[in-house]
C-alpha positions in Angstrom: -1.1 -38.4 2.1 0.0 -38.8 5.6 -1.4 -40.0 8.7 -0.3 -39.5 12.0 -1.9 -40.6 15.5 -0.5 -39.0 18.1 -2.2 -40.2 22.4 -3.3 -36.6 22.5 -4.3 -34.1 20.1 -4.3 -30.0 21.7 -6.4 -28.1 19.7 -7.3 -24.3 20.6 -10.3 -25.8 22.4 -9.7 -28.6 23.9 -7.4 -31.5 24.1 -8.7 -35.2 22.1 -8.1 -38.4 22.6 -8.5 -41.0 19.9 -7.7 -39.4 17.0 -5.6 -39.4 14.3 -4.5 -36.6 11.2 -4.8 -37.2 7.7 -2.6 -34.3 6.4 -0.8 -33.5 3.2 0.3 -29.2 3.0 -2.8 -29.0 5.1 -4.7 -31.2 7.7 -7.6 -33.4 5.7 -9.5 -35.3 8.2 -9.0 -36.0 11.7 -11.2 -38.9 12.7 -10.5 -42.3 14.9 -6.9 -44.1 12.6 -9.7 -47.1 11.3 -11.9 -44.9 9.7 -8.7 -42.8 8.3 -6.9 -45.8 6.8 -10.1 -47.4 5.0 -10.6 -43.4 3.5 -6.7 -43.0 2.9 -5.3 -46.7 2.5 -2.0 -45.9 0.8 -1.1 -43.2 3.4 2.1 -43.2 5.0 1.5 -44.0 9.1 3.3 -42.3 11.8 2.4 -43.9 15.2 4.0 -41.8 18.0 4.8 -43.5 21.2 2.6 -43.5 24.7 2.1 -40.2 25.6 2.5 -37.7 22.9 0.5 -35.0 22.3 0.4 -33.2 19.0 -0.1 -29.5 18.7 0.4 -26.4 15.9 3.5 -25.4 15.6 4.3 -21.9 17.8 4.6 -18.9 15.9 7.8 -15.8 16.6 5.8 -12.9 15.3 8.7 -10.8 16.0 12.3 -11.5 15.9 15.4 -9.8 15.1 17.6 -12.4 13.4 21.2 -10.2 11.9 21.7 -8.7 15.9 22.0 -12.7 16.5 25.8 -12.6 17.5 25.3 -10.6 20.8 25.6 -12.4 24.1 27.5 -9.8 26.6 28.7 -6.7 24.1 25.1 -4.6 24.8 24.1 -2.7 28.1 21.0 -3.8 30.0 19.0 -2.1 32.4 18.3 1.3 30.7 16.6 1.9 27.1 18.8 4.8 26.0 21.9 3.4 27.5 21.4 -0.1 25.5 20.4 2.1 22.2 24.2 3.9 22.9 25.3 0.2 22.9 23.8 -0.9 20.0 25.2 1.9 17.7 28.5 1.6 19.7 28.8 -2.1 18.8 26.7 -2.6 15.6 29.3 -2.9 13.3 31.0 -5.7 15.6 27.8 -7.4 15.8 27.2 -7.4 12.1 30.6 -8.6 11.1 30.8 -11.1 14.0 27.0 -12.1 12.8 27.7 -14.0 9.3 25.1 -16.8 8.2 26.4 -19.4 10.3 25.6 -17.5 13.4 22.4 -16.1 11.9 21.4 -19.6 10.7 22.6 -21.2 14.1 19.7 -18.9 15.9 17.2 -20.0 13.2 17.7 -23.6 14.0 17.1 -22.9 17.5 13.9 -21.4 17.2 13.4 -24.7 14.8 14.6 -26.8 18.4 12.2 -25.3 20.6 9.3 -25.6 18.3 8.9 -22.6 16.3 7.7 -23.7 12.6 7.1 -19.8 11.7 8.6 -16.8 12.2 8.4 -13.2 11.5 12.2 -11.6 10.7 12.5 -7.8 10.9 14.9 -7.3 8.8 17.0 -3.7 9.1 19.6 -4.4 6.8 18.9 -7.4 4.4 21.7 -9.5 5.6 19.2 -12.1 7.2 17.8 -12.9 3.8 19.4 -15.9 2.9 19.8 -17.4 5.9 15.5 -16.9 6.2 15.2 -18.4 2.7 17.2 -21.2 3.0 15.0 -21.4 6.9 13.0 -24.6 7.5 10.5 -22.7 8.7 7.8 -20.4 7.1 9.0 -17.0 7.2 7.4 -13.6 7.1 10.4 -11.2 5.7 9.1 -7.8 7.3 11.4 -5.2 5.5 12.6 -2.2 7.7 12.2 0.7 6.8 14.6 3.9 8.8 15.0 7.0 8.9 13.9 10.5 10.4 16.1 13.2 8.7 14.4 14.6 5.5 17.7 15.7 3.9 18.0 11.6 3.9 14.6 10.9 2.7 15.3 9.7 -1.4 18.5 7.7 -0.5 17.0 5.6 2.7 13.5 5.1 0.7 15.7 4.0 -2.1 17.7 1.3 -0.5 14.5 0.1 1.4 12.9 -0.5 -1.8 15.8 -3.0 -3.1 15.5 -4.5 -0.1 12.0 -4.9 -0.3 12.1 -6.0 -4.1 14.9 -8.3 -3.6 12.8 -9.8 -1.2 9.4 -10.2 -3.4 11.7 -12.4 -5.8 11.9 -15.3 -3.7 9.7 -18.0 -4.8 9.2 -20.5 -1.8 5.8 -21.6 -0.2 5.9 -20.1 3.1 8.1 -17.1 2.6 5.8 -13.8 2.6 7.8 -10.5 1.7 6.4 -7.7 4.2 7.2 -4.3 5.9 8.4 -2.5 9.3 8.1 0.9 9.7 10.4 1.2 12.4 9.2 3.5 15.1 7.1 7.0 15.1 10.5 8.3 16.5 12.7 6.9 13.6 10.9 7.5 10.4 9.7 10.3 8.9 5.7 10.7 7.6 7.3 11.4 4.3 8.5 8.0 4.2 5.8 5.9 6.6 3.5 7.1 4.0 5.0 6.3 0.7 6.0 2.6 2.3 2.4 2.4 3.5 1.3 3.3 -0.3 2.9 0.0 -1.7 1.3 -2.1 1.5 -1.8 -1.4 0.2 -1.4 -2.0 -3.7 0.7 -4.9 -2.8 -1.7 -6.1 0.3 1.8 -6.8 2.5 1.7 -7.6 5.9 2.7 -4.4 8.2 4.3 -4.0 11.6 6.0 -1.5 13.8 7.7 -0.9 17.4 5.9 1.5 19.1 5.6 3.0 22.7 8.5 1.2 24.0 10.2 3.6 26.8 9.8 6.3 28.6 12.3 7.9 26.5 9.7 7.9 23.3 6.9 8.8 25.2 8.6 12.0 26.3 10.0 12.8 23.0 7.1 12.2 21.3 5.2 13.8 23.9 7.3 16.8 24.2 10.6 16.4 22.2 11.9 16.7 25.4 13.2 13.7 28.0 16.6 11.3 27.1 16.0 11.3 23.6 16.8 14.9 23.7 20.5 14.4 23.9 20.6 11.5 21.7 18.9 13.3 18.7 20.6 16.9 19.0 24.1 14.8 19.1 23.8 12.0 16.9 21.4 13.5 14.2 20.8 17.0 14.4 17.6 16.9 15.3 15.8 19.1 18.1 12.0 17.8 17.6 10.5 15.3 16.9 9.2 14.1 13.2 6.1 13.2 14.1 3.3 12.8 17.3 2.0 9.5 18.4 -1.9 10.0 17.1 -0.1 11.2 13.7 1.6 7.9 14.1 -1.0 5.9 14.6 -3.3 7.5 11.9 -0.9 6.8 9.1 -1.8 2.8 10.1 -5.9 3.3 10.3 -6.7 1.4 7.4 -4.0 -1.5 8.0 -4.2 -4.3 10.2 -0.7 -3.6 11.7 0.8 -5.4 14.1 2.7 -3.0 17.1 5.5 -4.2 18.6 5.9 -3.3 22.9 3.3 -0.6 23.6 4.5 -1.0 26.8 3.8 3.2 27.6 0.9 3.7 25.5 -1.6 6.1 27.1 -5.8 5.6 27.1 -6.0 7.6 23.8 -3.4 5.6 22.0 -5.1 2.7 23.3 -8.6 3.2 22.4 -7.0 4.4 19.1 -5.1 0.7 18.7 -8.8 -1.0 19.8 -10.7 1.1 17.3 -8.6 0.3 14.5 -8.0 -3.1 15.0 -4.2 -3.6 15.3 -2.9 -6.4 17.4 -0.1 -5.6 20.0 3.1 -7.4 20.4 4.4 -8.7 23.6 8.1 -8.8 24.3 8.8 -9.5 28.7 12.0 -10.5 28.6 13.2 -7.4 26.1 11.1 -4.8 27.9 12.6 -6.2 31.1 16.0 -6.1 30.1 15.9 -2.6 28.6 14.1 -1.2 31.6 10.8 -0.6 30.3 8.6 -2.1 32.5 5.5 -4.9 31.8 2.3 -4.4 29.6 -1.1 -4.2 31.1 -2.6 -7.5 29.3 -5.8 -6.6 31.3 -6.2 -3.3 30.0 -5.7 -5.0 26.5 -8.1 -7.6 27.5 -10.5 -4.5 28.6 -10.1 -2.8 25.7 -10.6 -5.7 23.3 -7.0 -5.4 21.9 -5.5 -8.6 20.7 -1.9 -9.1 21.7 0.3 -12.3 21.1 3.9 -13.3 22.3 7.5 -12.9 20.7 11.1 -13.1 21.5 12.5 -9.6 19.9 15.7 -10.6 18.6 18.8 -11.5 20.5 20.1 -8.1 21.0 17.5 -7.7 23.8 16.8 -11.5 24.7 19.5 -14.0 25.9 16.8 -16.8 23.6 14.7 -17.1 20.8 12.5 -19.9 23.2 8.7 -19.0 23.0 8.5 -21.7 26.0 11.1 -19.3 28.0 9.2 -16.8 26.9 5.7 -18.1 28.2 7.3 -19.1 31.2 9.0 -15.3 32.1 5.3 -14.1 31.4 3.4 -15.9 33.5 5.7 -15.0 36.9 5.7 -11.0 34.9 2.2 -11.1 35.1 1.1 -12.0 38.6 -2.4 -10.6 38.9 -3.5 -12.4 36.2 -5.0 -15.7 37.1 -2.5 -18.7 36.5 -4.1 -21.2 34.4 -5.6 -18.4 32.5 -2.9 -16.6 31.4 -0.9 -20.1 30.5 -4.3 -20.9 28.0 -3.7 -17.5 27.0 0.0 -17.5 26.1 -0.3 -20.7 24.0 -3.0 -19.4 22.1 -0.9 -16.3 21.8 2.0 -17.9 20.0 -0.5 -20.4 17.9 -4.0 -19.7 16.6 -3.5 -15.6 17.5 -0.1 -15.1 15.9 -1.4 -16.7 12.9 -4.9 -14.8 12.6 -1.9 -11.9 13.0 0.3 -12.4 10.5 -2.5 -13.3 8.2 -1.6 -17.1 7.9 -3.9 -20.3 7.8 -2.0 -21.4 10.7 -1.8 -22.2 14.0 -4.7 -24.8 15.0 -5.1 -28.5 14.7 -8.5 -28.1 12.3 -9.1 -29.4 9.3 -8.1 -27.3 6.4 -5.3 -25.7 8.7 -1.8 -25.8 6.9 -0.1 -28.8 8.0 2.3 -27.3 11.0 2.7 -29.4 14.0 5.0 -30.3 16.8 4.9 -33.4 18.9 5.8 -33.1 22.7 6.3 -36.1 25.0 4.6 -35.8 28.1 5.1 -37.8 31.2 2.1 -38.9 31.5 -1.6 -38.1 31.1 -2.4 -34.2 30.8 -5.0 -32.7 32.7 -7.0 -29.9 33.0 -3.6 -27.7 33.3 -1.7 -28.6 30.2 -1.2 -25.0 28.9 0.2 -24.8 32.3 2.2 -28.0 32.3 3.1 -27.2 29.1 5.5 -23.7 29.6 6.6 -24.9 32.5 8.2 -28.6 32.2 10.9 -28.2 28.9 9.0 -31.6 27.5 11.2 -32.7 24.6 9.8 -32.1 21.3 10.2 -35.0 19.1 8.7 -34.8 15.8 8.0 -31.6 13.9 6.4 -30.8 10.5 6.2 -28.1 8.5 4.0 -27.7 5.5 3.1 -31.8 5.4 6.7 -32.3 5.4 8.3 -34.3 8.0 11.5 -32.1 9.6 12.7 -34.5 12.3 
């Protein structure tokens, strides 16, 4: 047993003063330090100096981790122009991505204060590197591929991806799936993957709505992806619509990455069923995809939480940065609301997300905390305060275990 007492404690409702944590893997009792030591006399005692505040851990629901070497080699700007880069450059950025580099932008996300992370993984080459992570991980398998003629071979290699995966035997490493896109994958496949979701009860997530480029190919199979599709894969229509899309993930609590040009139908479709919505700024700014409507989202009841994306569309794997680019992004939305709502997004909702007992100072919560030194006494504004001012992050701990 551990005890820890922290000047402030910032829990999803409110911040408290005078209190400490009795924690092992999860948090035991929080109560005033005297009444903690006479219950828990042999604990170990972390006092933290003059004002710290203790929070959960933040939470990367979506992050590309083997794209990790690119800094300057991908074009910005446009969608389809950066997608040209990608292919043009992957197999530079794979071989120049080994797992130094790979474990070098794991340990960053570890700097800034993420304790868990979700990995989409396209290739398996992220998988030891996520293992041997500090952090909890959730391993979301990709699964590729819209050409029928290629259906048994890119099932096949998913699936030993996927199964190497499910052998790892670490608390806080949770094998899982990606369907990549409605425009990438064919129903053939989504619903075979989906199949094994739900005998297995895995976690599920997928991009979707991301460009202008999707929405007109999937609208019409028609628009930038026409070119791109006839050339590189000798396809002239799409594999699928959107609302076929969406009702292969009806029964699944999925988790959409961008949904940046969703339409009302797609929308009310998402609300109905229950997924939750991933939010990427700086990526959808960089490609040239424009900002979500988090009111509509609000409107329509539609959770959404925060991520990076991956370094191929981010220049960092910050969830502060991240915060901090979508509260200037998202202008009409009340300040000090949307900051209360962006730390939420990235603690107590990205874990209700993903599934995990995470994400809150509470009692019974797994044991994932981060200390931040503040300058002095926070106010009413600290979710504010808190994306804003880079406070250094001192201690962290991860599953009762001390990191730094």
């Amino acid at each position: 047993m551990k005890i820890i007492v922290p000047h402030y404690i910032l829990t999803s409702e409110s911040v408290l003063q005078n209190q400490a944590i009795a924690f092992d893997k999860q948090i035991k009792k929080i109560a005033p330090f005297d009444e903690l030591i006479d219950q828990f006399p042999n604990a170990e005692v972390t006092t933290l100096r003059e004002n710290s505040l203790l929070m959960a851990g933040l939470i990367n629901a979506h992050v590309h981790i083997e794209f990790s070497a690119n800094k300057t080699e991908l074009t910005y700007g446009d969608f389809v122009k950066w997608l040209y880069s990608v292919i043009e450059n992957r197999e530079e950025l794979i071989d120049n991505c080994k797992q130094e580099c790979m474990n070098k932008a794991i340990d960053s996300m570890l700097d800034s204060g993420i304790t868990t992370f979700g990995a989409v993984s396209s290739h398996g080459l992220d998988l030891e590197s996520c293992v041997n992570a500090k952090q909890n991980v959730v391993f979301f398998n990709e699964l590729i591929g819209s050409q029928a003629v290629m259906a048994d071979a890119l099932f096949g290699d998913f699936l030993s991806r996927l199964d190497s995966s499910k052998t790892i035997k670490r608390d806080g490493f949770y094998p899982a799936v990606a369907i990549h896109s409605p425009y990438s994958v064919h129903p053939i496949l989504i619903k075979k993957a989906l199949e094994i979701v739900k005998n297995e009860n895995l976690k599920l997530t997928a991009h979707f709505m991301e460009s202008q480029a999707e929405r007109e190919w999937l609208d019409n199979s028609d628009g930038d992806f026409k070119e791109f599709f006839t050339n590189l894969l000798k396809q002239d229509s799409n594999v699928s619509g959107s609302k076929e899309f969406l009702e292969h993930f009806n029964k699944h609590n999925a988790l959409l990455t961008h949904v940046v040009k969703a339409n009302e139908d797609e929308l009310n479709t998402i609300a109905k069923d229950s997924q939750t919505v991933i939010h990427c700024p700086i990526s959808n700014r960089l490609l040239g995809n424009g900002a979500i409507d988090l009111e509509t989202l609000k409107k329509k009841n539609i959770r959404w939480i925060l991520a990076t994306d991956g370094l191929s569309s981010n220049y960092s794997l910050n969830l502060f940065e991240e915060m901090k680019i979508a509260l200037f992004m998202h202008s009409d939305t009340p300040l000090n609301t949307l900051a209360k709502e962006l730390i939420r997004s990235v603690t107590v909702d990205a874990s209700n997300a993903l599934g995990l007992n995470k994400g809150d100072i509470k009692e019974g919560k797994d044991s994932d905390m981060i200390v931040l030194d503040l300058d002095k006494t926070p106010n009413e504004d600290i979710a504010l305060h808190l994306i804003l001012q880079n406070y250094n992050i001192s201690n962290i701990i991860i599953n009762g275990e001390f990191i730094r």
